[in-house]
N, C-alpha and C positions, 0 to 999 in steps of 0.2 A: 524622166519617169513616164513610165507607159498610163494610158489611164484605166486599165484594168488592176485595182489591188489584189493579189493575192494573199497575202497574210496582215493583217491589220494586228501592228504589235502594241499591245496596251500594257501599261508602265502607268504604277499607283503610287501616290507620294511617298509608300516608305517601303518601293525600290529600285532606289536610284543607283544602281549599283551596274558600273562601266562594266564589268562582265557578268553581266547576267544570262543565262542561260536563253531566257527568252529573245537577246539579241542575237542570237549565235545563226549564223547561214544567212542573215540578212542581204534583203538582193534589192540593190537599191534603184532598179527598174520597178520592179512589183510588190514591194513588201512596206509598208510605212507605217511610223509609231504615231502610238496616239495618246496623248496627256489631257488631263481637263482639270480644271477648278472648281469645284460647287460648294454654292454655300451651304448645302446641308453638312458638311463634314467639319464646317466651323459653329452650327448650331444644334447639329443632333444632343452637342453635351456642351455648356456654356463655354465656350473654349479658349483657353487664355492667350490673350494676344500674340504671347512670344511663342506660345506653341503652332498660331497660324502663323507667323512671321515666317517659321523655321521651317516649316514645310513649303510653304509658297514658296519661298528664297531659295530654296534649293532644289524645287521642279524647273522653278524657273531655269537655272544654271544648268542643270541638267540638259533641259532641252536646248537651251542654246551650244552646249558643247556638242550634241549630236548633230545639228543644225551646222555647227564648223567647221563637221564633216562632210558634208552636202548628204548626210541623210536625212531623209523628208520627216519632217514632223509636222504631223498634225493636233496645233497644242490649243486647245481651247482656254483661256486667262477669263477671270472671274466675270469681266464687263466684256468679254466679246458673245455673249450668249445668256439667254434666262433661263436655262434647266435648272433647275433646282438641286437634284439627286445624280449623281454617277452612270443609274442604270438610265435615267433620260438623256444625259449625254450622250452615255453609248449608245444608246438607238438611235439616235440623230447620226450619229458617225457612223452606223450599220448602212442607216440609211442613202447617206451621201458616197461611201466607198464601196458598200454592196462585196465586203471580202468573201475568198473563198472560207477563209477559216481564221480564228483570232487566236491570238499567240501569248501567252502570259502568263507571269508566276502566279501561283494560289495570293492571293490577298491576304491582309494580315489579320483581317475582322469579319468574322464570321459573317456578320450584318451585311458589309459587304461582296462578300465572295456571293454569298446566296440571292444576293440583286443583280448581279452582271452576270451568274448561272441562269438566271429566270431570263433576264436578256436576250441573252446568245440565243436560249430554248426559243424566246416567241418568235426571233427573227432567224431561226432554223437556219442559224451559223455553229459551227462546230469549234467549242475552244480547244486548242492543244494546249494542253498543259507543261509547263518546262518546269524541271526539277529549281527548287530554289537551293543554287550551290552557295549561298551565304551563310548557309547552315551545315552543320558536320556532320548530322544524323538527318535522315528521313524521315518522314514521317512510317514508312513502312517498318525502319529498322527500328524505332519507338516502340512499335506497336506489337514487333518479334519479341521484343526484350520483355514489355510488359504480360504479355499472354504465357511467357515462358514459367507457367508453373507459381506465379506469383501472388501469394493473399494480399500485399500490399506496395505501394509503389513509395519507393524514398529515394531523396536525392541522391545520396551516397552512393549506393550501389549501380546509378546508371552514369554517375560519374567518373567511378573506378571506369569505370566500363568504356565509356569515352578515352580517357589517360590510357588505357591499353591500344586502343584502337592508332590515334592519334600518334602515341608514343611522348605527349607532352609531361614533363619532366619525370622519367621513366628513364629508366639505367636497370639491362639485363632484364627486364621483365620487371620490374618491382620499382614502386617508386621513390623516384628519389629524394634522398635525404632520409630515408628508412619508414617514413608515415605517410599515409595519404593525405592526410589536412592537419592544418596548425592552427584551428580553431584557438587551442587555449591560450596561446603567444599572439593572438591577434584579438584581446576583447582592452585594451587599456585604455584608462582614461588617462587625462592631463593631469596633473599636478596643479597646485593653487598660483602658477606663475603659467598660468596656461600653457597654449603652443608657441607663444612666440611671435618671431617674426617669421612668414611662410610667402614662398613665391607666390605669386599671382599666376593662375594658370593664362594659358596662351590666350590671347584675346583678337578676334578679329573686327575690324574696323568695315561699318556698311558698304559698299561700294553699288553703284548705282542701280542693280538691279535690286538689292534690296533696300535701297530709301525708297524706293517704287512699292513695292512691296508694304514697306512700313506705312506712306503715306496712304497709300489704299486701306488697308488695315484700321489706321485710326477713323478714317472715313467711313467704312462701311460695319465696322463692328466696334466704334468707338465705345460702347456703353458694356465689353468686356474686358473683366478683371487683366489684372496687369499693366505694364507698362513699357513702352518699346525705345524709351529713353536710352537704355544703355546696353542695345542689343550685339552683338557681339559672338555669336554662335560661329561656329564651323557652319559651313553650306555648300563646302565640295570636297571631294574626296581629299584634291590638294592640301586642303585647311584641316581636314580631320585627320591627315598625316602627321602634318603640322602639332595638331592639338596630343597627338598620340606620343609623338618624340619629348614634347616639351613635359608630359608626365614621367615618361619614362627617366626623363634626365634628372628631373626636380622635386616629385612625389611620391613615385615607389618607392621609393627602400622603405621608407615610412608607413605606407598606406594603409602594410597588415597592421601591424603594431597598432594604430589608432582609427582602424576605419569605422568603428562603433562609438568612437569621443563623440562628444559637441561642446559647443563653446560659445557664447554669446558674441552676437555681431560676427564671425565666420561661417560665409557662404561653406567656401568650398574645401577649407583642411585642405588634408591630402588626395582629395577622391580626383578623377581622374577626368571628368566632367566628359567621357568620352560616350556614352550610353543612347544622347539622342543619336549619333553620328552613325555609333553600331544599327541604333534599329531602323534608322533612313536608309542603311544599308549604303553609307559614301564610305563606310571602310570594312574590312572583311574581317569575320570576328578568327580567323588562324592565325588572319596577318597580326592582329592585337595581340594574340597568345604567344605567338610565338617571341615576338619582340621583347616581351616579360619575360620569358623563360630564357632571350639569348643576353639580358640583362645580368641575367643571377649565373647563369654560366660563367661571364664576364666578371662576375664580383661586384657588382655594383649595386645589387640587392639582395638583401637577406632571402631564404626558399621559405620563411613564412607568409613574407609579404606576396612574394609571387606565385605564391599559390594559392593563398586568399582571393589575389587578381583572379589570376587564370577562373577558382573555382565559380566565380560571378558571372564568368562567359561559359566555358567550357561547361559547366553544371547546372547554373539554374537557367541562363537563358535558355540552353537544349532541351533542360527537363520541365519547363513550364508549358514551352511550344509544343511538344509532346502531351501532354496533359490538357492544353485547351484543345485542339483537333481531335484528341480521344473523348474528351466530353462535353464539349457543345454539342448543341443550344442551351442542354440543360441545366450544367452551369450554372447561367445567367440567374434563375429565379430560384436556386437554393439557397435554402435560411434554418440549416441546423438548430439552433440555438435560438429562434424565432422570436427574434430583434425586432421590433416593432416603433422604436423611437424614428423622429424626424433628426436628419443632420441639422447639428446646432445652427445656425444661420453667421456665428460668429467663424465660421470656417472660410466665409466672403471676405470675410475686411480683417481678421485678426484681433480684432477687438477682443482680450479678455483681459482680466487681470490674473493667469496662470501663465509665467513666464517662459516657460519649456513651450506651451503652445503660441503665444504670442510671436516668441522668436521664431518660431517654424514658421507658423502661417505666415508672418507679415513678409519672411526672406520668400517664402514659397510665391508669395501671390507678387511679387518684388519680381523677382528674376526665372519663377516656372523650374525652380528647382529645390527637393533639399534630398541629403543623402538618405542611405536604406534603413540607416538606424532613426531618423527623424520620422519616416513616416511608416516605419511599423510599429517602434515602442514610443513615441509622441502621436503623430494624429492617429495614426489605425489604432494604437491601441487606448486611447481616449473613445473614439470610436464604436470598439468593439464594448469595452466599460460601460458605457451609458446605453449599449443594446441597439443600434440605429442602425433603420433598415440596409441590408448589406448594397443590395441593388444600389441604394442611393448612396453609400460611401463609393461603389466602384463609380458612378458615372463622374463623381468627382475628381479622383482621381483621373479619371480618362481627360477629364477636362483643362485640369490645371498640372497636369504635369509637361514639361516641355517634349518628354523621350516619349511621353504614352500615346503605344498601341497595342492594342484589345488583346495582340493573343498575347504579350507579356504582362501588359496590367493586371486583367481579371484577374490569373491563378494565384499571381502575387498578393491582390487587394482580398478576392474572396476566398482564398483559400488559405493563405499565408496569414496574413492580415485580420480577417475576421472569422475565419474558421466556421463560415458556413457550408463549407462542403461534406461538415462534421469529420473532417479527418482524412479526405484523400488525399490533401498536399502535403500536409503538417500533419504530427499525431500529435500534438495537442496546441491550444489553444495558447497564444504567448500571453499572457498576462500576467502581471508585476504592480506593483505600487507605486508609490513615487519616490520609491528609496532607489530603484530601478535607476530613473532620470538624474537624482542626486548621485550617483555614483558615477555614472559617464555622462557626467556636463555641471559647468557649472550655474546652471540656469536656477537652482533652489537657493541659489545665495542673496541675491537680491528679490526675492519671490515673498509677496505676504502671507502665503501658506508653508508648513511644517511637513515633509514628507513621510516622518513621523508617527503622526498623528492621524487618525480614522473618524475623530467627534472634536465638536468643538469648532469656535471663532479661526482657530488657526489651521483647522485638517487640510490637509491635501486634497483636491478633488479627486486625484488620484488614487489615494489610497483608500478613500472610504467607498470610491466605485469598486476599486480592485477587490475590495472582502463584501460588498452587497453583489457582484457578481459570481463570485464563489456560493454565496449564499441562494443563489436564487438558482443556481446550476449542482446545488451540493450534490443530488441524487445521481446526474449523470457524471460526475468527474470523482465521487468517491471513491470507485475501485479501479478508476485510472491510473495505470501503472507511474506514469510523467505529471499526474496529478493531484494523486490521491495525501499526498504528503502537504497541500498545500490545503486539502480541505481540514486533514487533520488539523492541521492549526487554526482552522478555524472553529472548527466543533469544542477546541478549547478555549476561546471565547464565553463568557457567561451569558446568561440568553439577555439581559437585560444591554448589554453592550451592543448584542447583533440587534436588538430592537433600535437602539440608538443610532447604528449604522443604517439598518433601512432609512428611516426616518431622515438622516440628514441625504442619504443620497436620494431620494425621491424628491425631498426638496432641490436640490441641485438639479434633477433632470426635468423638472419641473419650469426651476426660472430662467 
């Protein structure tokens, strides 16, 4: 290699993806990548071990596979430098290589794109931007569909819209199996002999760059949540093929049917545990799709299940991504509903005595995972019940989840989730009781609360939050159309009941 750079290619931990666009025409005289590790991306938000692990572990691999190639990388590792932040790496690397122009996908966190934008500006380097082909829509064709005449933005309709485009599970123009989603065949809970016996998804075994990895880890952020005891993630593309076949073969057919159960002491059901792997971007969200739909083709899973799959890629990952670049920054500091509570502090250790939340948090803070029904109707919507500031749910979530990154967290946490955005993800706001939780999962059977019950030694935290939040929001959700039925029933409550309801839930948000 010459020692003039001309394209300095920058590669961000979640995109590791062997064709990336920003690799494409690489000239391995004058062109070289650049990777870095800082510790501010494992403490901007208290960040769960296993979620540095997975990232570490898999730049790292990353760059040595490029490095096999005798393409040059220039990888800065956590102890070979003291930057603190991304954007003073890269200035140091501006510095030392002096490129003509830097090469690389949009970032996936707003935070960051606009630090390494300010970057490039002060050291009057020119980014070229590469299209990120790990995604199926653009952001431009996002932004055509949304301006197209539309008062409001719903998943549905930009998912149709995908399935046309794509042709994924599609026969003659129209989708196959005669409906576009099978929502109603995919809400089931267990039976009282639960699920069973259920494979163990595919598991990989550390191999030396990540005990490297781990060991540093416990070392330099010992004193965060989690534990790297029994890590086990995909961290190359190889491994998330891996982890993708072994779903396919062992957990689809199942997945739709019960991808909203829970079940005491099971991690992972049927879910597919592929999510961090998708947004590291070591596997390509078509190739995911497609492999689901050439399953159901084949007979080997029902078109509810694989379309529920599909609709999780295909629909919300594209339409969330869409939605955070249409409305960041501002996003971030919307509080519709103007939640004003501290996150319980029992969301650290799991300590409660509410079973639905004990089992989440403690698997959550256990292994940096639980599925989408865990943490929209368990922690988010505990959550959103007790009114706690949204900001501070989302940076939890960014923290403690293994797969989270900003542009798919936020819309999910703030907008999905706690419905601060007052309605631009979700038109209305999910909240339920804790009849909710007793009906897909069996976590109220051994629980010293009644989900039943709103007052009293036995209420449910749940359910007395659920009608003091109705109460306290009655004026804006009474003539909500997805809502308004839900106030009625409370306005038939006696006033001395809703007294009693305040009152116990205050004390609850209280202690």
């Amino acid at each position: 290699m010459s020692d003039k750079t001309r394209r300095l290619i920058v590669v961000l931990g979640d995109q590791l993806d062997p064709d990336s666009a920003a690799l494409e025409d690489f000239d391995l005289d004058t062109d070289r990548v650049w990777m870095a590790e800082v510790v501010q991306e494992s403490t901007h938000v208290w960040s769960h071990k296993v979620r540095i692990a997975l990232f570490l572990s898999a730049m790292r691999h990353f760059a040595e596979t490029l490095r096999a190639q005798d393409w040059p990388v220039d990888y800065m590792a956590l102890d070979d430098h003291d930057h603190e932040t991304l954007a003073d790496a890269l200035a140091d690397a501006l510095r030392r290589f002096e490129p003509e122009t830097i090469r690389m996908v949009k970032a996936g966190d707003w935070r960051v794109h606009q630090a390494l934008c300010e970057t490039a500006d002060a050291a009057r380097v020119a980014i070229d931007w590469a299209e990120d082909r790990h995604f199926i829509a653009t952001e431009d064709d996002f932004n055509a569909w949304a301006d197209d005449g539309r008062k409001q933005l719903r998943l549905e309709y930009w998912y149709r819209e995908l399935r046309k485009r794509t042709g994924l599970l599609m026969k003659d123009g129209k989708p196959a199996g005669g409906d576009w989603n099978y929502d109603e065949n995919n809400r089931a809970s267990f039976d009282a002999d639960g699920p069973g016996w259920l494979p163990s998804p595919a598991a990989f075994e550390p191999d030396d760059i990540t005990r490297s990895v781990i060991d540093q880890i416990e070392s330099r952020f010992g004193d965060h949540p989690g534990t790297l005891e029994h890590f086990d993630w995909p961290v190359t593309p190889g491994q998330a093929r891996q982890a993708l076949e072994d779903f396919i073969t062992h957990r689809l057919e199942c997945f739709g049917h019960y991808q909203d159960a829970m079940w005491t002491d099971e991690t992972w059901l049927y879910h597919s545990r592929l999510s961090a792997a998708l947004n590291l971007k070591l596997i390509d969200s078509m190739t995911v799709c497609r492999a689901a739909e050439k399953a159901w083709q084949a007979g080997r899973a029902p078109i509810a299940a694989v379309e529920g799959f599909i609709r999780q890629i295909l629909g919300w990952r594209e339409f969330v991504r869409g939605l955070y670049w249409r409305f960041m920054p501002g996003w971030l500091d919307e509080n519709a509903l103007e939640a004003d509570a501290e996150l319980p502090g029992f969301f650290w250790t799991g300590q409660t005595d509410m079973v639905c939340l004990s089992q989440t948090l403690k698997q959550t803070l256990k292994t940096g995972y639980a599925h989408h029904i865990q943490r929209l109707m368990v922690t988010g919507l505990y959550a959103l019940l007790v009114g706690v500031k949204p900001r501070q749910v989302h940076e939890w979530y960014l923290a403690i989840y293994v797969d989270a990154v900003e542009w798919v967290e936020l819309p999910n946490v703030l907008g999905m989730s706690q419905h601060a955005d007052g309605g631009r993800m979700a038109s209305k706001p999910y909240v339920a009781s804790g009849n909710y939780i007793d009906r897909m999962s069996n976590y109220c059977k051994g629980c010293r609360y009644d989900p039943g019950e709103a007052t009293g030694e036995a209420a449910c935290p749940f359910t007395t939050l659920y009608w003091d939040f109705l109460d306290r929001h009655e004026k804006r959700f009474a003539d909500h159309p997805r809502m308004a039925l839900q106030v009625k029933n409370l306005r038939r409550k006696p006033d001395e009941e809703r007294k009693a309801i305040r009152d116990q839930a205050r004390a609850l948000k209280s202690g």
